[in-house]
Structures are given as C-alpha cells and as structure tokens.
LOLODREN-392452 format. One record per residue (C-alpha): residue in three letters; x, y, z. Coordinates in Angstrom, 3 decimals. Layout:
N
<site><aa>ALA</aa><east>X</east><north>Y</north><up>Z</up></site>
...
//
This chain:
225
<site><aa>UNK</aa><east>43.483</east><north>146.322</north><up>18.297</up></site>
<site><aa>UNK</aa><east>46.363</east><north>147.877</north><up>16.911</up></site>
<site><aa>UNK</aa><east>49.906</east><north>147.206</north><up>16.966</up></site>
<site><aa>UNK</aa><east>50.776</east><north>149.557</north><up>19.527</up></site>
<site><aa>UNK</aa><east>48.021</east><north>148.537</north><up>22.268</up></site>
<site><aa>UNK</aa><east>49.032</east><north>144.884</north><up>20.866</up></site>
<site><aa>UNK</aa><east>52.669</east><north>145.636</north><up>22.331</up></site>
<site><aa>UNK</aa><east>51.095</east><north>147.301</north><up>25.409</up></site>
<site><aa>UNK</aa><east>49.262</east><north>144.054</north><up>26.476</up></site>
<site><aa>UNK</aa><east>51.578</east><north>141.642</north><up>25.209</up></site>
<site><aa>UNK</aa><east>54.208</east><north>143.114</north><up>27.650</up></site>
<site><aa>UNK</aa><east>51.783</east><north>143.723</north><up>30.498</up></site>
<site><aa>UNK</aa><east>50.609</east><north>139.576</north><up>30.301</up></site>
<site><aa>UNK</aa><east>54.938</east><north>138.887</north><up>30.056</up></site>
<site><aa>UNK</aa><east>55.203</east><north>140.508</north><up>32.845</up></site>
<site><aa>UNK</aa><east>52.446</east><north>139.127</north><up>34.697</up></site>
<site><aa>UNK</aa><east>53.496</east><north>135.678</north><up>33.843</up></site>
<site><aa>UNK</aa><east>56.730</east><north>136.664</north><up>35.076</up></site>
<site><aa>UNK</aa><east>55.070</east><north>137.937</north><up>38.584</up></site>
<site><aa>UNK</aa><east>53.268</east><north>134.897</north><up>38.740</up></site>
<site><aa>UNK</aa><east>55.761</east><north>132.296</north><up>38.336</up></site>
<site><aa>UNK</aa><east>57.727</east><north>134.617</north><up>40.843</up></site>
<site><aa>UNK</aa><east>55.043</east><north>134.116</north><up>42.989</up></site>
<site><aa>UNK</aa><east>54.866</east><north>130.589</north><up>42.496</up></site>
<site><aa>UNK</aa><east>57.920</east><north>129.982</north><up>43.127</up></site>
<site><aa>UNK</aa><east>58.000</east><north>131.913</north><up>46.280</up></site>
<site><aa>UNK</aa><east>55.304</east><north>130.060</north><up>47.522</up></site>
<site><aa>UNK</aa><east>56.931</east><north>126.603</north><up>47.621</up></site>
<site><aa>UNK</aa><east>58.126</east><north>125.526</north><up>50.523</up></site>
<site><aa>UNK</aa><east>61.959</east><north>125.410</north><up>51.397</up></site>
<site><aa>UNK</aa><east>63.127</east><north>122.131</north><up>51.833</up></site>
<site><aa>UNK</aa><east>64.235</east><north>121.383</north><up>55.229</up></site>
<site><aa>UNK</aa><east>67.129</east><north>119.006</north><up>56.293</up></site>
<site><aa>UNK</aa><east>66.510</east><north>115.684</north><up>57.209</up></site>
<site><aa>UNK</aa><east>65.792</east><north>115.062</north><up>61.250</up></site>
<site><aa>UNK</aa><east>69.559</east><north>113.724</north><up>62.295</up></site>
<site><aa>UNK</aa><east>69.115</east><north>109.858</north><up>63.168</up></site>
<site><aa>UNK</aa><east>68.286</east><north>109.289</north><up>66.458</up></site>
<site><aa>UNK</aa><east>71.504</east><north>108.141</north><up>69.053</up></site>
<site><aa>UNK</aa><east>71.491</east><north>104.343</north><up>69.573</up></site>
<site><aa>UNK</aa><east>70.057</east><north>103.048</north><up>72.993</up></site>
<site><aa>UNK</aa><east>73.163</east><north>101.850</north><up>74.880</up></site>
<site><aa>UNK</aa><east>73.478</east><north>98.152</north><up>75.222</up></site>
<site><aa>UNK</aa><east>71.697</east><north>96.441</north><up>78.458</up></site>
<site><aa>UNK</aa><east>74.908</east><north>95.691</north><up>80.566</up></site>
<site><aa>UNK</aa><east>75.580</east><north>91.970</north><up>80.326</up></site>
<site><aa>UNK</aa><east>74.665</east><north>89.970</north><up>83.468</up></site>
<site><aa>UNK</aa><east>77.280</east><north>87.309</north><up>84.094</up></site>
<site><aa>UNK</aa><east>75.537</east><north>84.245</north><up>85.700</up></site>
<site><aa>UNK</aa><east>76.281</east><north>83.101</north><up>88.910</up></site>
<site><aa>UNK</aa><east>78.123</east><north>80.157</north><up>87.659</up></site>
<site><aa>UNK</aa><east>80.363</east><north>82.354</north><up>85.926</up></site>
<site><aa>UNK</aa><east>81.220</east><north>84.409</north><up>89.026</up></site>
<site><aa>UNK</aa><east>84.886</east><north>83.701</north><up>90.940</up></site>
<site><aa>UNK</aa><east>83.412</east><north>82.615</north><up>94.003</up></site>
<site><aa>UNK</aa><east>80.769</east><north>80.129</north><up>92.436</up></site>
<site><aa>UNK</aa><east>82.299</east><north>76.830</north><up>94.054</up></site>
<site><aa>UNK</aa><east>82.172</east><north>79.040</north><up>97.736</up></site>
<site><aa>UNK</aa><east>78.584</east><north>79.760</north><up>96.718</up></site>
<site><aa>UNK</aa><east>77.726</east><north>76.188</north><up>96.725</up></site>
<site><aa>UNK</aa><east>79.742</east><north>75.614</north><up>100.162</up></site>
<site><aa>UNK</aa><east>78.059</east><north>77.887</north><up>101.530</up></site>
<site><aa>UNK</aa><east>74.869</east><north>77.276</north><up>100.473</up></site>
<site><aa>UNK</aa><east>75.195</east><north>73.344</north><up>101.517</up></site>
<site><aa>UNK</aa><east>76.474</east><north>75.277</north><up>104.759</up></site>
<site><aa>UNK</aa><east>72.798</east><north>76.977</north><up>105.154</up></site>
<site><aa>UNK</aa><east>71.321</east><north>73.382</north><up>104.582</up></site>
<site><aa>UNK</aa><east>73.753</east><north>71.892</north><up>107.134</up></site>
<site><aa>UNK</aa><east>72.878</east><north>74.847</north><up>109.719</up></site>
<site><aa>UNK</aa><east>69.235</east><north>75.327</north><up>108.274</up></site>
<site><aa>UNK</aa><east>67.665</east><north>75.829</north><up>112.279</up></site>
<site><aa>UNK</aa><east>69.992</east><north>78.830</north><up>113.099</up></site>
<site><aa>UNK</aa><east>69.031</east><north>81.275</north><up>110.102</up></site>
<site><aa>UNK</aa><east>66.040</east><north>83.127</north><up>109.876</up></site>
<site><aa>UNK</aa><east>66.783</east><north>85.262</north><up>106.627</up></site>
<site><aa>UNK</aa><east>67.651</east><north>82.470</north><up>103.755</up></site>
<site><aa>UNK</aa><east>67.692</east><north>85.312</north><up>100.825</up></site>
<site><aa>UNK</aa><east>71.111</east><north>86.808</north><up>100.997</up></site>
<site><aa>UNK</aa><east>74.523</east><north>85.210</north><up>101.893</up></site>
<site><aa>UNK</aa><east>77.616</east><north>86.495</north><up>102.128</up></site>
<site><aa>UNK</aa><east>80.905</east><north>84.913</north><up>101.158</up></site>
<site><aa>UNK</aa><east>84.647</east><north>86.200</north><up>102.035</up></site>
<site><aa>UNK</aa><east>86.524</east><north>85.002</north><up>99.387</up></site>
<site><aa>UNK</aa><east>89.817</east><north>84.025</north><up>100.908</up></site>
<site><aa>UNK</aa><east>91.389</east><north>82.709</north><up>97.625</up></site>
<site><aa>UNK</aa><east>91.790</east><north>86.318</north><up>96.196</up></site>
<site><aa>UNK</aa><east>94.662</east><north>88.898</north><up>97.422</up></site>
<site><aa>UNK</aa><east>93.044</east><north>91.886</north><up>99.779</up></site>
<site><aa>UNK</aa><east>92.895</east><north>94.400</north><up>97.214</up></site>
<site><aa>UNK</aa><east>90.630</east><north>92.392</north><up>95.520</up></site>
<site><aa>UNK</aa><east>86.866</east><north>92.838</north><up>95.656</up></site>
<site><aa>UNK</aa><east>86.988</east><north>89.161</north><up>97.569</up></site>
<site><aa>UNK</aa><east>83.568</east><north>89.939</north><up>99.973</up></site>
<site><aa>UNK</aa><east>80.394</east><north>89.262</north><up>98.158</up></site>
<site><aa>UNK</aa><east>76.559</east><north>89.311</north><up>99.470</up></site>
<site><aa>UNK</aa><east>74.745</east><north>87.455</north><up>97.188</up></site>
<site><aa>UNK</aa><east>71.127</east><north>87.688</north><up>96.698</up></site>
<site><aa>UNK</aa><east>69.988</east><north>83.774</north><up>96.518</up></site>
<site><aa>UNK</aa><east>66.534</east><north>84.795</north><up>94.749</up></site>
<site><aa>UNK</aa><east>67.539</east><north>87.083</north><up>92.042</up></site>
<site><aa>UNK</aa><east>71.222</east><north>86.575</north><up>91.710</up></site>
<site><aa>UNK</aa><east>72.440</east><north>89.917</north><up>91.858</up></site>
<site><aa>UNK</aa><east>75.396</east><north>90.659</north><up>94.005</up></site>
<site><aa>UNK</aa><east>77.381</east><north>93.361</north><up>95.813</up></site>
<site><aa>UNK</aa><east>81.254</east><north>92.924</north><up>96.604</up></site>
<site><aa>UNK</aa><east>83.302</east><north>94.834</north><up>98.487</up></site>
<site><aa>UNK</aa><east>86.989</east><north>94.729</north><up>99.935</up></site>
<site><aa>UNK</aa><east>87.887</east><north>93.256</north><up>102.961</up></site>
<site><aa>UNK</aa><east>91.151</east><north>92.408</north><up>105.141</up></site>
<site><aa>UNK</aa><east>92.087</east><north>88.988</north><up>106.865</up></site>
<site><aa>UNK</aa><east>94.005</east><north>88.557</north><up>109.972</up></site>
<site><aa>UNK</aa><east>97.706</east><north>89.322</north><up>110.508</up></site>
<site><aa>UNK</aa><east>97.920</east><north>86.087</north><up>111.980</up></site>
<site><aa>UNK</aa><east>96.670</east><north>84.354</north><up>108.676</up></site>
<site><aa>UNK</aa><east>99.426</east><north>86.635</north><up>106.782</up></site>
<site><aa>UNK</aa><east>102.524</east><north>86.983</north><up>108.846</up></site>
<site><aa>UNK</aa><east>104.561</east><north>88.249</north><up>106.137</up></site>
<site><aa>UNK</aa><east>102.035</east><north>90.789</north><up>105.129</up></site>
<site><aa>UNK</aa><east>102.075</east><north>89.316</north><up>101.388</up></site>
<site><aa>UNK</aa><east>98.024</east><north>90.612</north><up>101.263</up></site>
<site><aa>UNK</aa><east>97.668</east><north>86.669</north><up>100.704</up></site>
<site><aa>UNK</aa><east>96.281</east><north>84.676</north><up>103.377</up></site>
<site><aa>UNK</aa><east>98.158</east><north>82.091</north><up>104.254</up></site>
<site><aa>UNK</aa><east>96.190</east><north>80.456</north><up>106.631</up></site>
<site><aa>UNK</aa><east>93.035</east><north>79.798</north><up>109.421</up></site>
<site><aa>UNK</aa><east>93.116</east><north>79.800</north><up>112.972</up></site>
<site><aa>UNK</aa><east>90.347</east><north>79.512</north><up>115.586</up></site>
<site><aa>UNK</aa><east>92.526</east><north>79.928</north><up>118.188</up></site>
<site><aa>UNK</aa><east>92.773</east><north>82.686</north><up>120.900</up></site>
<site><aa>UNK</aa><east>95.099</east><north>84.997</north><up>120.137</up></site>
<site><aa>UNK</aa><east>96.105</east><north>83.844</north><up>116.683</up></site>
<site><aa>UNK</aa><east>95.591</east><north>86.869</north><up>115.201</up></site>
<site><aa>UNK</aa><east>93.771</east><north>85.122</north><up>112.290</up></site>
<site><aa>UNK</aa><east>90.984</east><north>84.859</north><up>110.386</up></site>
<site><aa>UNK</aa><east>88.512</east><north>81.727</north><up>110.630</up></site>
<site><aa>UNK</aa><east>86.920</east><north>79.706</north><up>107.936</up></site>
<site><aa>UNK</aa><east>83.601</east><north>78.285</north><up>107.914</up></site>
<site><aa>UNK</aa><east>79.698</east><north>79.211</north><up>108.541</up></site>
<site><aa>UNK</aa><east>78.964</east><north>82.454</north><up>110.633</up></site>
<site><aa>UNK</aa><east>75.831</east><north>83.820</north><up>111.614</up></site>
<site><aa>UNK</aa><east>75.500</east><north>87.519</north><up>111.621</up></site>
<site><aa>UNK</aa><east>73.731</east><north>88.949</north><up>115.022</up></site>
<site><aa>UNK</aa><east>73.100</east><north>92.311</north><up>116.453</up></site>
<site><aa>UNK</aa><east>74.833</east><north>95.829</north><up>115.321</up></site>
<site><aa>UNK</aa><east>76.744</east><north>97.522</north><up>118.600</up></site>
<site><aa>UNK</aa><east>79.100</east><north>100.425</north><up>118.678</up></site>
<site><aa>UNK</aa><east>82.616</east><north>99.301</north><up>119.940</up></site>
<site><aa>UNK</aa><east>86.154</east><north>100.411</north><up>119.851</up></site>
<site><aa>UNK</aa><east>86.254</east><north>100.483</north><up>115.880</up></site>
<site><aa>UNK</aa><east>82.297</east><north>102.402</north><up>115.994</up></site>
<site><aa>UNK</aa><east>79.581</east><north>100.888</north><up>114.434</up></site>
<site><aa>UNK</aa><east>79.788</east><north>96.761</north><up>114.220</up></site>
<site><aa>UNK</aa><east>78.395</east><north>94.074</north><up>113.934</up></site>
<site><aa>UNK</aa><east>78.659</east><north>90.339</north><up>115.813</up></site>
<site><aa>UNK</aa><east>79.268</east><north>86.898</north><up>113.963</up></site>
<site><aa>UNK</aa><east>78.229</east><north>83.575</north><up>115.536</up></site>
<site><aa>UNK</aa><east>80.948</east><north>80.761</north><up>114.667</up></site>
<site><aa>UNK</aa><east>78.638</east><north>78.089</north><up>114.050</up></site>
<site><aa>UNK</aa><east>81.688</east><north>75.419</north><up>112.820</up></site>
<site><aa>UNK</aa><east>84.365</east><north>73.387</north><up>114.971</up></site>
<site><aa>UNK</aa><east>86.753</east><north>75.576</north><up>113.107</up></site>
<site><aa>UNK</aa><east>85.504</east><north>79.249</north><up>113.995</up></site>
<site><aa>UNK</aa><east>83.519</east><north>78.572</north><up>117.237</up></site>
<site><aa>UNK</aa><east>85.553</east><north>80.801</north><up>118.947</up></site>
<site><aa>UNK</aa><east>84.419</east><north>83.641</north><up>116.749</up></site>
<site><aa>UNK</aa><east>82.166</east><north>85.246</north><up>119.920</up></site>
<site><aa>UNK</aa><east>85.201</east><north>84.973</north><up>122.327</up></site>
<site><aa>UNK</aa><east>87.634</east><north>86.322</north><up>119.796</up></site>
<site><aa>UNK</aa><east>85.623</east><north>89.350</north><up>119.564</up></site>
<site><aa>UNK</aa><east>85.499</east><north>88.350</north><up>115.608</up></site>
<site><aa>UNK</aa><east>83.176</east><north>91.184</north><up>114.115</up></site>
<site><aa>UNK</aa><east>82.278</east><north>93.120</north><up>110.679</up></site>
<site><aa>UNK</aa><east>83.708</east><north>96.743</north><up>111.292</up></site>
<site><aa>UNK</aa><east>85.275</east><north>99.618</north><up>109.300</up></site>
<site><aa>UNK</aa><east>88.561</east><north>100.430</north><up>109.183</up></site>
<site><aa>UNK</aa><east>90.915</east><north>102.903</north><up>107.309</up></site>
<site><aa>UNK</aa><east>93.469</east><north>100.636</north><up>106.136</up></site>
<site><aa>UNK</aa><east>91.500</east><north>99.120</north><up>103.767</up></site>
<site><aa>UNK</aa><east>90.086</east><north>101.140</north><up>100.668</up></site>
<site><aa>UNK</aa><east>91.356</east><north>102.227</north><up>97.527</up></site>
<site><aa>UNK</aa><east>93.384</east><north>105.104</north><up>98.228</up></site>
<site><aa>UNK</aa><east>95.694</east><north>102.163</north><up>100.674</up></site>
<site><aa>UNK</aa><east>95.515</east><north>99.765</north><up>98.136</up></site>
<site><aa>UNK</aa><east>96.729</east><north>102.794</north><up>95.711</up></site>
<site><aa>UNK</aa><east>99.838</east><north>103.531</north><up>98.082</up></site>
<site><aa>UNK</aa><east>100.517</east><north>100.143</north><up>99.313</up></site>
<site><aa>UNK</aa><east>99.086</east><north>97.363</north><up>96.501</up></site>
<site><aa>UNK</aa><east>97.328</east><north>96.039</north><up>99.251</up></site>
<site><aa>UNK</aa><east>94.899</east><north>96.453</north><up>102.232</up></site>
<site><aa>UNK</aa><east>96.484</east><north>96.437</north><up>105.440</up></site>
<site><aa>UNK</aa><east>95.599</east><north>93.140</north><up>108.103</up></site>
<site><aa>UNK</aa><east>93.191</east><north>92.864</north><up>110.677</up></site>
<site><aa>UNK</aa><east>93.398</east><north>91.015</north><up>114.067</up></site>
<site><aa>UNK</aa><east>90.951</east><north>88.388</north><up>112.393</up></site>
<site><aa>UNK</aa><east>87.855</east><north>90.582</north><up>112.218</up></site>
<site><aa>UNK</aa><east>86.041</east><north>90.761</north><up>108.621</up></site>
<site><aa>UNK</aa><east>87.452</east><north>94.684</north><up>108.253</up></site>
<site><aa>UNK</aa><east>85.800</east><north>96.734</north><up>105.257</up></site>
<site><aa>UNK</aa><east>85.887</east><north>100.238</north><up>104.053</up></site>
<site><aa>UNK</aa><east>84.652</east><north>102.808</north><up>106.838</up></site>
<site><aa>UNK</aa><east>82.423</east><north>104.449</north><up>104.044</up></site>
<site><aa>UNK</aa><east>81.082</east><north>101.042</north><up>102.701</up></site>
<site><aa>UNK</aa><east>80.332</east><north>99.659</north><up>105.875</up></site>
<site><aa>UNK</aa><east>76.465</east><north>101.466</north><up>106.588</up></site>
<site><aa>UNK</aa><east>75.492</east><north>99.812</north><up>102.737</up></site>
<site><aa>UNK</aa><east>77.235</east><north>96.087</north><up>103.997</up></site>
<site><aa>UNK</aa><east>75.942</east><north>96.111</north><up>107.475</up></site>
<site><aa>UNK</aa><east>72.149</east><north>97.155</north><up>105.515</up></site>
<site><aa>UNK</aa><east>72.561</east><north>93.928</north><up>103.279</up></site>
<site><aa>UNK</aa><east>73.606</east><north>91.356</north><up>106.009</up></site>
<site><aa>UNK</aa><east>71.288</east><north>92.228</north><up>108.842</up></site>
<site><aa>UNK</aa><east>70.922</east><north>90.070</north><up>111.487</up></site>
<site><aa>UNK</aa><east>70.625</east><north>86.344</north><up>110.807</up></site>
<site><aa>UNK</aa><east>71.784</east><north>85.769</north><up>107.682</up></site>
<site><aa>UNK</aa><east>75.066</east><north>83.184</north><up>106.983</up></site>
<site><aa>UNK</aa><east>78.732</east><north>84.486</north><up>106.237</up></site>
<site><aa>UNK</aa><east>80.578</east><north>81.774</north><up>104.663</up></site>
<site><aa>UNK</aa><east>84.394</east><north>82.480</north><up>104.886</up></site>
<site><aa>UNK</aa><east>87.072</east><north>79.711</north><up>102.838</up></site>
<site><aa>UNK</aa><east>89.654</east><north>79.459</north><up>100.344</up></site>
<site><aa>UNK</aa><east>89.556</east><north>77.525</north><up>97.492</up></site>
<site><aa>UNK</aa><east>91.950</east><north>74.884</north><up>97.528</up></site>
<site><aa>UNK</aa><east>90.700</east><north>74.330</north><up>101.614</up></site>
<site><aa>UNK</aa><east>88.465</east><north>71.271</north><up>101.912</up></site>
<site><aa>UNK</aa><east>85.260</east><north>72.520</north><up>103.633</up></site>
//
C-alpha cells in the first residue's frame, strides 16, 4: 500500500475512532439527581395521661360518686365533670371516656348567684330556690326537650346538696354569652341562673356525648365532697 492510500486510511480509521468514542460517549446515560429525602412523618401527638389532666382529683370524686350512686346509671363509660376550680373562660367542662381515656372539654358558665361580683370565679354553691347558683355534687343526665333556651337537656340532683336541681329547672343548654368571641371582648363568659350553659354551636356534639343516664359530677377543688 502506498503512502498516499496509507494516509487515506489512516485518517479514515482517526476519524472513525473519533465517531465512535463520540458515539460512546453519547450513549451513556446522563446522570440524574438524587431523589430529594423524603419529609419526616410528623410526631404522634403526645397523650397526656389522665393523672396528668387538671381535673384528675374530680375524676376520682366523681367516679367514687358513680360507685356511691351505682343503681341510678345505666351508661358507666363516659362522665362528665364541671370543673368549678377554673375561671369561665377556661375549658373547665370535660366528658371523659372511662374506657379509653380520651376526653372532650368545652366551656361552660356557673350561676350569677355563685359569682355576685361577676369575677368569672365562682365563689360559691347553692341548692337553694332562687339562689341563682350553681350546685355541686352527682347529677344524672335525663331526657333532651326544647325549652325557652331551645334544645336542652334535664339533670337529676342525686346529692343532699343539688336535689333541687329538677325544681330549679337546672339544665345543659346553649347560650350566647359564653364562647370565644365573649371571652375575647369580655375575658370571661358571662353567668347563668345556675344552669350548666355551653356554647350554642358546641352544644349538639355535648348533648351527643352525655346522653341520657350518664353522671355529671360538678365541684371545686378545695370543696370537701
């Protein structure tokens, strides 16, 4: 072969090698970026136990209360506890679920007559007509009616100390002046005439969790049961 065909094929195979590793190249796959890491799981929220809870020493009045009354209830898995020893803009009304220990609280107001002064503090109980005041003790929840303040629901004083609960007309109802736009305006919720008064919009959800005969333990702590 001479020098010139030499050159010819020389340059043709550069060329090809050239093409090839082109080629080659081409053909590798682009690197791609790594998959971003995957978002952590949020935490599970932390269940405070029961023992923990504010109204723990009313749970165990009220639960020696549903020993002490054990004939009158029918429903034993829920109870519900006004928690007198907190101011009304608290979330001081709590239905407890006995079984699994979850609860549900809500706001509600006392009596004027337990709160002349309208601190949001009560002061005191009263069982008597007219008083104006809330009542401590055992209650048994009865039937749902529509009344004067709509849908409501009867207690059963079953202590020397809120007896006169049926009498009194002492119920669960709604009622504007307590929520959180009041509490926002006024620090506090306003004062009932001794019923157990809750947020109009909260009151289908309570009334659901109470039903009828279950036990509503009102007290303060600091009040010898």
């Amino acid at each position: 072969m001479d020098r010139r065909n030499f050159t010819k094929f020389a340059i043709s195979g550069l060329a090809f090698s050239f093409l090839s590793d082109s080629i080659g190249r081409a053909a590798v796959p682009v690197g791609t970026s790594p998959a971003p890491a995957a978002a952590p799981l949020p935490a599970a929220p932390v269940v405070q136990p029961i023992a923990a809870k504010p109204y723990a020493s009313l749970l165990e009045r009220a639960k020696a209360a549903l020993d002490r009354h054990g004939d009158a209830f029918t429903l034993r898995d829920r109870v519900a506890i006004a928690d007198f020893t907190a101011p009304s803009k608290d979330l001081r009304f709590h239905v407890v679920d006995l079984i699994g220990g979850q609860s549900s609280s809500y706001l509600v107001a006392h009596g004027r007559g337990s709160d002349p002064a309208h601190s949001g503090w009560l002061q005191s109980f009263s069982n008597e007509p007219n008083s104006l005041a809330s009542s401590s003790g055992a209650f048994m929840t009865g039937e749902q009616y529509i009344g004067q303040h709509g849908r409501a629901m009867r207690l059963i004083g079953l202590d020397p100390q809120n007896n006169n609960a049926e009498p009194r007309a002492i119920v669960v109802h709604g009622a504007d002046y307590v929520g959180e736009d009041h509490i926002a305006t006024w620090g506090k919720c306003g004062r009932s005439e001794g019923c157990f008064a809750v947020a109009p919009h909260m009151l289908p959800q309570l009334l659901g969790l109470l039903g009828s005969g279950r036990l509503l333990y009102a007290d303060k702590i600091g009040v010898e049961a």
